[in-house]
N, C-alpha and C positions, 0 to 999 in steps of 0.2 A: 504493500500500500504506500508506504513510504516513498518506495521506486518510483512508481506512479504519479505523486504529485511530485517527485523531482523532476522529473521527464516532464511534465505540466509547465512546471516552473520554468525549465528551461526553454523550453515552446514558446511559452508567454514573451520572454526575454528573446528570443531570437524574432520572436513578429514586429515587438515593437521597436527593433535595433533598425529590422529593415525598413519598416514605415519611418522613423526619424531619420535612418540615408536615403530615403526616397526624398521625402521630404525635402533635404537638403540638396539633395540632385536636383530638385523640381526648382529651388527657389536662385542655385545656383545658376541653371539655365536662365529661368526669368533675367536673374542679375546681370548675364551677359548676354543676353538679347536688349534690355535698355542700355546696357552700356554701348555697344557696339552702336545703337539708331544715334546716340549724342556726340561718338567721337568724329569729330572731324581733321579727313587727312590732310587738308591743305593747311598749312600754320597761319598765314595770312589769316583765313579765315577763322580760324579758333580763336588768334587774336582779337579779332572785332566781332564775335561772338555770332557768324555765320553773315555780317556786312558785306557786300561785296561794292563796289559803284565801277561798272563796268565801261569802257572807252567804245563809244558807237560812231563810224564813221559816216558822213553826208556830205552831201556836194557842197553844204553850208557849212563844214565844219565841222572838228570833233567836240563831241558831247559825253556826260555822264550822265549815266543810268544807274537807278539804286536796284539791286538785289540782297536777298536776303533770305540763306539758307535755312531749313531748318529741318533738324535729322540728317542721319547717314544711309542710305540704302544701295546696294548696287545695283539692281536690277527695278525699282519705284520711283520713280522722281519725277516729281510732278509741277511742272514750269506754269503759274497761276494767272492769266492775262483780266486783268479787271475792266469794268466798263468805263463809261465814261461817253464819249472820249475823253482824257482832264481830268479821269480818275484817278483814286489811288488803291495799293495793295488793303487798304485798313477795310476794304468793305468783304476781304476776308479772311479777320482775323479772328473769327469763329470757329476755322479751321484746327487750331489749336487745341480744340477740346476733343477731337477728336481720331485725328489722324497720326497723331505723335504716337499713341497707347496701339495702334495696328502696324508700327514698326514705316509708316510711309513715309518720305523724306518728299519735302516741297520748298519751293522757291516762290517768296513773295516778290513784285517786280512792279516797279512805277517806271512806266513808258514814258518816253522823252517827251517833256510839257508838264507832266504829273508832279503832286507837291515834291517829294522827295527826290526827284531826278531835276538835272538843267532843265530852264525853263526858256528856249529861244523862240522868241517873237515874229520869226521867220513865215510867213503861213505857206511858203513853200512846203515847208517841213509836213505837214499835215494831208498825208496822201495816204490809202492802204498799203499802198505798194512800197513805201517806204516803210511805212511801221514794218510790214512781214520781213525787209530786209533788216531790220534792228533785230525783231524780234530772233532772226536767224544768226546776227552775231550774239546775240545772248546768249542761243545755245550751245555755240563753238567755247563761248569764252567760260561758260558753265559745265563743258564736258560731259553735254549730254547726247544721244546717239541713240539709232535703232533700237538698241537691246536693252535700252531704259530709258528713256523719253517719251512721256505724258503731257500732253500740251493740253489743258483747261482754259476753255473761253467763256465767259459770262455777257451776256448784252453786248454793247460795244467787242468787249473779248473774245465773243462766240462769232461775231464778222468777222474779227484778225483772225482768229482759228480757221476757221473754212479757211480762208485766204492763203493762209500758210501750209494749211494741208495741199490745196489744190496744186502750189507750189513746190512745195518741199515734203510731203509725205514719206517718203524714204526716207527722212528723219528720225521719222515717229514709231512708236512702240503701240500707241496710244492717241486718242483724239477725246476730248468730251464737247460738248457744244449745249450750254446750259443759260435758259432763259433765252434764243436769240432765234430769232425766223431767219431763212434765205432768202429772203426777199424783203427789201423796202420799201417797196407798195403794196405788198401784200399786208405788211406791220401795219400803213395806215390806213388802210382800206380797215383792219380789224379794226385800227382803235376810233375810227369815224363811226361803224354800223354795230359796233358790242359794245367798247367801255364804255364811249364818251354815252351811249344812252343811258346805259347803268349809271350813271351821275342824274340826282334829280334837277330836272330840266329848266328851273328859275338860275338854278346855280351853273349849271353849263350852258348858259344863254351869258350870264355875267361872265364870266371865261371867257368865250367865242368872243366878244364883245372886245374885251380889254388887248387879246391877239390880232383882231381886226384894228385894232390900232396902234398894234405895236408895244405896248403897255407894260411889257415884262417886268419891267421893273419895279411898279408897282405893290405894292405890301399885299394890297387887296387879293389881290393876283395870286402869291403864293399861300397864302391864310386860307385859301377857297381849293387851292389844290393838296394843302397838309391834311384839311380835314375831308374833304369826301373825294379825293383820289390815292394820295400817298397810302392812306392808310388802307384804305383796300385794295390795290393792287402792287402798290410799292414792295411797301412792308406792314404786315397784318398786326399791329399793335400799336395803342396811343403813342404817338409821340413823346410823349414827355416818357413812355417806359423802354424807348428806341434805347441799342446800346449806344454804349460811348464812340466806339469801331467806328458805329453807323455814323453817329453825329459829326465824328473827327474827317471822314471820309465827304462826308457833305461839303464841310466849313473848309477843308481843303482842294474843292473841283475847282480846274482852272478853267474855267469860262469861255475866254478865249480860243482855246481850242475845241470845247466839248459845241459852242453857239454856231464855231466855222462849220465844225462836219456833222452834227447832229440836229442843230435849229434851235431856237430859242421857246419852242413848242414842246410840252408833254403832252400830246396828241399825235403823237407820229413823227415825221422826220419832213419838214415840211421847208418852203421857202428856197432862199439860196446854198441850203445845207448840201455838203459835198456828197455829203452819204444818199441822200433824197432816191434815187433811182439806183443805188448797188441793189444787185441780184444776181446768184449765183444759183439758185434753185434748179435751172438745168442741168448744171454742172457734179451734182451733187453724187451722180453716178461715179465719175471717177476718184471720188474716194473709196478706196479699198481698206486702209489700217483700220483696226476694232474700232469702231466709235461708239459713244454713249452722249444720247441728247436727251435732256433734261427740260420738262415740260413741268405747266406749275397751272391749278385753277383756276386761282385768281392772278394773274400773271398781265402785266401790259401785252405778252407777246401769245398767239392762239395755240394750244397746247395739242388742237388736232393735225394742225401742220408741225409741230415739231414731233408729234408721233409718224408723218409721213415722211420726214426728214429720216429717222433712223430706218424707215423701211426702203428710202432710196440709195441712201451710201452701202457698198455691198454688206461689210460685217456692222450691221448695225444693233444696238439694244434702246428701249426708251425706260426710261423711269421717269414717271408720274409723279407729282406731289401733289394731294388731294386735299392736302390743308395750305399750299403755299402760293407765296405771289413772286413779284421780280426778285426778292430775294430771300429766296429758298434756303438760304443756307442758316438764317437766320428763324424764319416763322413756320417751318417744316424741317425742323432738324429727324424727327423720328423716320422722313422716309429719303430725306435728301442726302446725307451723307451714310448709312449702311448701302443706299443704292450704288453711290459712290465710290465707297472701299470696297463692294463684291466686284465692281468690274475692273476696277485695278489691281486688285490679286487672283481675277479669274483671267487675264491678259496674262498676267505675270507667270501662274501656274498652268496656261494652256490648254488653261480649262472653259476659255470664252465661245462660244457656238457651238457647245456641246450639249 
């Protein structure tokens, strides 16, 4: 009997020796998988704590660009093109909560004119075809390539995106094209006959009104688009409980270039705006690399064309956000970013169109 519970004893001690080295296996692994996403090989770079400000050449002259890495991965990397045009990387730094904890490394990036990069006055400068040539030495000078290169476009972002694919796709690992139609008549054709109706109609006659005269500038003007457009199609929450990201990202758009190629209208893309008549929507065929197009409900941009969008580019997927607006990343976190990190680790692990 004795024998017995010694034999027990020793049982008990040998399970629980190996659950506490499993254990410690398990947490050791953990420890060096976040170790490994934080260190960075470049020294410059660990120096300024993943800063980069990258040298971009133009017929005008050379400029800097800020980037700013964050995570290490060999094979994920994900280069973030914000809207705008005039924007800046802060509209997403939402990103943070999520994607660092999945081991993904991404690169926040303010396009030349944007607060944190040169701001030259040039309006030459303001072409697509120039952004995709910047946006191409950023990824030379960032070291990214076929075998890990994810190019993300938001609104303005998701134009350079296509633009850059249709160009340089041989680049890419990866494509996403999130909040943005191929077409800019097709945009305001929706936001004429859907949103601007969904706005109650004393208030979008006072709009219409204050743009028929040029008005922008106006208090009135934007008091009447925070409250019954931002917030429902922007971003789906009061203003005053907007993040800070958001507000910093606002209070920093440069103007001047976002007024040249986008128009001084939240109603589509109208006037003298350079953007006014881009469309690529034919074109949309000759993207082959995986893509992922990101459609949102309440969304300025129609979310049934962006589902026809991922059904035109050969390897395409859509994800839906059924709670969110232009900025999804933010007011539909629960289906905007898991949709996000399955297609970048199902590119990655070769597991995408299976």
């Amino acid at each position: 009997m004795k024998n017995l519970k010694f034999l027990q004893l020793l049982l008990f001690l040998f399970i629980f020796s190996t659950s506490v080295f499993s254990q410690d296996k398990k947490h050791e692994k953990m420890d060096k998988k976040t170790s490994d996403y934080l260190i960075y090989t470049d020294p410059q770079v660990k120096f300024t704590g993943g800063i980069k400000m990258i040298p971009i050449t133009t017929e005008q002259g050379v400029f800097k660009v800020y980037t700013k890495q964050v995570g290490n991965h060999p094979t994920m990397k994900v280069l973030l093109l914000h809207g705008g045009p005039g924007g800046t990387h802060e509209f997403f730094e939402s990103f943070d909560g999520y994607l660092p904890v999945e081991g993904i490394e991404y690169f926040y990036y303010d396009q030349l004119g944007s607060y944190y990069s040169d701001q030259p006055t040039d309006k030459s400068l303001w072409t697509t075809e120039r952004f995709v040539e910047e946006v191409e030495q950023v990824r030379k000078a960032l070291g990214l390539d076929s075998e890990n290169f994810y190019l993300f476009g938001q609104s303005w972002g998701g134009i350079l995106a296509m633009e850059y694919a249709l160009k340089y796709q041989d680049n890419l690992k990866g494509l996403i094209i999130s909040n943005m139609m191929s077409s800019a008549p097709e945009y305001n054709k929706y936001a004429e006959d859907v949103i601007g109706p969904q706005m109650n109609p004393e208030v979008l006659t006072e709009v219409k009104d204050l743009e028929a005269k040029g008005d922008f500038n106006n208090p009135r003007y934007m008091e009447l688009l925070l409250k019954h457009h931002y917030t429902e199609h922007l971003l789906r929450m009061p203003v005053e409980k907007w993040p800070n990201s958001i507000n910093r990202a606002f209070d920093h758009l440069n103007p001047e270039v976002y007024v040249y190629m986008q128009g001084p209208s939240e109603f589509g893309i109208v006037g003298d705006a350079t953007l006014k008549n881009w469309d690529v929507k034919d074109r949309l065929k000759e993207i082959k690399v995986p893509t992922l197009v990101i459609g949102a409900k309440y969304d300025t941009m129609d979310p049934e064309h962006m589902k026809w969008m991922s059904q035109e580019v050969e390897n395409g997927r859509y994800l839906f956000c059924p709670n969110g607006s232009h900025l999804s990343q933010y007011d539909d976190q629960e289906h905007f970013f898991p949709g996000l990190i399955n297609f970048v680790k199902d590119v990655d692990s070769g597991n995408f169109g299976k």
